[in-house]
C-alpha positions as CSV (number, residue, x, y, z in Angstrom):
1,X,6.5,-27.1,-13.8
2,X,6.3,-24.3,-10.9
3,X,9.0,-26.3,-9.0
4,X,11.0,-28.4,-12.0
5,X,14.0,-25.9,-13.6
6,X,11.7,-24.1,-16.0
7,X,12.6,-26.0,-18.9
8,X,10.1,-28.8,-19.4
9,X,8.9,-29.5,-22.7
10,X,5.2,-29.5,-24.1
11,X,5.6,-32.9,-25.2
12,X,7.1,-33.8,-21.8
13,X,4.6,-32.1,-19.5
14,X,1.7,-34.0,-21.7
15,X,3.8,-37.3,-21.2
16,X,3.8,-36.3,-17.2
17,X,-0.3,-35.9,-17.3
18,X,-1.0,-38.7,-19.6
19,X,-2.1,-36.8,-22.1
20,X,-0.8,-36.1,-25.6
21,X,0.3,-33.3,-26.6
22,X,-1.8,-31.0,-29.1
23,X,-4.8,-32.1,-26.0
24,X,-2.8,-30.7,-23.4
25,X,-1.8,-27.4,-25.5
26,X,-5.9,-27.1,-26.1
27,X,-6.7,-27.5,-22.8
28,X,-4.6,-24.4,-22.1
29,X,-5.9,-22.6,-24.1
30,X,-9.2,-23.1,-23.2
31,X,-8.6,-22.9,-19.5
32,X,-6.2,-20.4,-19.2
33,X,-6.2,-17.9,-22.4
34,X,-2.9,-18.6,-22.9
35,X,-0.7,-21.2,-25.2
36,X,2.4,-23.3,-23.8
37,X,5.0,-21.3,-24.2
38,X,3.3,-18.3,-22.3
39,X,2.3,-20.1,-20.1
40,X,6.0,-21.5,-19.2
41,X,7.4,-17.8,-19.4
42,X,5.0,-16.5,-16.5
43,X,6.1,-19.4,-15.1
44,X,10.0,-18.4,-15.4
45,X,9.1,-14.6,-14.9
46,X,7.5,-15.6,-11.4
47,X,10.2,-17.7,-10.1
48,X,12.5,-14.8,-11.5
49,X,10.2,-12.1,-9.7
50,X,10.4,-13.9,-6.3
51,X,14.7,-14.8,-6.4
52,X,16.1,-11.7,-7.6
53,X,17.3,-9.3,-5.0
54,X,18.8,-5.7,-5.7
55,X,22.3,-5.8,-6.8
56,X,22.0,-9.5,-8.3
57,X,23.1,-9.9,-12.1
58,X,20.4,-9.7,-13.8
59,X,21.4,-12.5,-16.4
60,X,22.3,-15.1,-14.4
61,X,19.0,-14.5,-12.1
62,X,16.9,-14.6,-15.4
63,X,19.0,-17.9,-16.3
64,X,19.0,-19.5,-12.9
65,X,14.9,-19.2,-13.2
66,X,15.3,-21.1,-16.4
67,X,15.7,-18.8,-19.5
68,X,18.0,-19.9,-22.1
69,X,18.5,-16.6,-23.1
70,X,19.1,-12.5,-21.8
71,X,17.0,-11.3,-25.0
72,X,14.3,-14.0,-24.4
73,X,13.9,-12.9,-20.7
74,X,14.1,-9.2,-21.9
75,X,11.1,-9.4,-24.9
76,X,9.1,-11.8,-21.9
77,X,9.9,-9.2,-19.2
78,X,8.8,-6.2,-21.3
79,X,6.1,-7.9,-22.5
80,X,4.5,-9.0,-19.2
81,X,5.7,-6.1,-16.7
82,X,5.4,-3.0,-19.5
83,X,8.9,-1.9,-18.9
84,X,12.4,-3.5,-18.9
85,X,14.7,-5.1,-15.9
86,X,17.0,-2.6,-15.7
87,X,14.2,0.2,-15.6
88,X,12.1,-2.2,-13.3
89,X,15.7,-2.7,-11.0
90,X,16.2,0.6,-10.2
């Protein structure tokens, strides 16, 4: 997942480990704290963290580290770093 686009699937990431599903998604949980989707936004918000250089758009840095979305990447930015890219850009 660290080195696919970003955009793997729960279902497709179990497929991958030979595992179903809802087993993979508990595993997670239990070794990590965290649930898939987390999980795959730290992912993104690291690949972000380590490619974007000053001056860069910030959209299509947050989209080239696989977020479908500017408002996703915002709420998961805020969320994870406390404040928002533009504050954490300057």
């Amino acid at each position: 997942m660290r080195e696919g686009d970003g955009s793997i699937s729960l279902t497709k990431l179990a497929k991958e480990a030979g595992v179903n599903a809802p087993y993979l998604s508990r595993l997670l949980v239990e070794h990590t704290g965290s649930g898939f989707i987390d999980w795959r936004n730290r992912v993104r918000l690291d690949r972000f963290i380590r490619a974007y250089r000053p001056g860069m758009n910030l959209l299509e840095a947050a989209i080239a580290s696989g977020f479908g979305s500017y408002a996703r990447f915002h709420r998961t930015f805020k969320e994870f770093i406390g404040c928002s890219p533009s504050e954490w850009d300057k």
